[in-house]
C-alpha positions, 0 to 999 in steps of 0.5 A, a space after each residue: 331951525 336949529 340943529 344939534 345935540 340935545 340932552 335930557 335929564 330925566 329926574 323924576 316924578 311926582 302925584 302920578 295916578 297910581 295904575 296898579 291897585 294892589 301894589 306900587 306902580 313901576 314906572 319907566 318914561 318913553 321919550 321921544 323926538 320925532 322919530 327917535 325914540 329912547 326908554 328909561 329904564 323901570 323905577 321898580 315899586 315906586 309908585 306915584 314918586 319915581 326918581 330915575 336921574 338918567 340922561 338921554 341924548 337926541 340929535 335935533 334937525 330941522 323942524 323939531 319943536 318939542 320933546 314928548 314923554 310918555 309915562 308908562 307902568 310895566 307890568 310885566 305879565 300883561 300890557 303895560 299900563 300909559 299913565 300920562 304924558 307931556 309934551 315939552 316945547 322946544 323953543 325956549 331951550 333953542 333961546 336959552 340954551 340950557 333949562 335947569 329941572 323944571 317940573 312939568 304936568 303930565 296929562 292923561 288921554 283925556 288932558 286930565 292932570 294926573 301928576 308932574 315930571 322933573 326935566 332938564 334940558 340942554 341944547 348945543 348947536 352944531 358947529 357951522 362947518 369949516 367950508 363956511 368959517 373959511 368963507 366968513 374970513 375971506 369975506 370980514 370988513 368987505 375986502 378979499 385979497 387977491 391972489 
């Protein structure tokens, strides 16, 4: 499995099941990777088409195989509200390297199309270490010099 750094460009979002019957939803993403965790900061009275445009970096070891992104309403005074998630597999970006914007659905709790968000991913794999470099040059065209 890889390791690295992974990037997430958080864009925005769009046709999200508004929450909040009186006035504009403020949305603000959770997103996580296994056990790291970053928010996004509240899109405040935007509603149904948030735009956040933030970055977010993880460390990626092995065994990670998807991003997952909660979308949350804040509500300031009481709980904030979930209004749906996705969970973006891993495995093409470990391939590709790089995955432009692309819209994904957001699902409710009872996998109910209630929108789409707009992410984009980049993956750099970790440098093999210089202990293991030094070994593949020794080694090249199955000779060793003695010393």
């Amino acid at each position: 499995m890889p390791r690295g750094t992974l990037e997430v460009l958080l864009v925005s979002a769009k046709g999200l099941e508004n929450t909040d019957f009186l006035c504009n939803m403020d949305p603000y993403a959770i997103i996580t990777c296994r056990t790291q965790e970053q928010k996004s900061s509240v899109a405040s009275g935007k509603g149904t088409e948030p735009e956040w445009n933030e970055n977010f970096v993880f460390s990626i070891s092995d065994g990670v195989s998807e991003l997952n992104i909660k979308i949350m309403d804040s509500d300031g005074a009481t709980a904030d509200d979930f209004v749906g998630e996705v969970s973006i597999p891993l495995e093409p970006l470990f391939m590709e390297g790089n995955l432009p914007p692309t819209a994904y659905n957001v699902v409710s709790s009872d996998q109910t199309y209630c929108g789409e968000i707009r992410v984009g991913l980049t993956f750099t794999p970790e440098e093999t270490s210089y202990a293991d470099r030094d070994f593949e040059a020794e080694n090249f065209g199955g000779w060793k010099e003695s010393g």
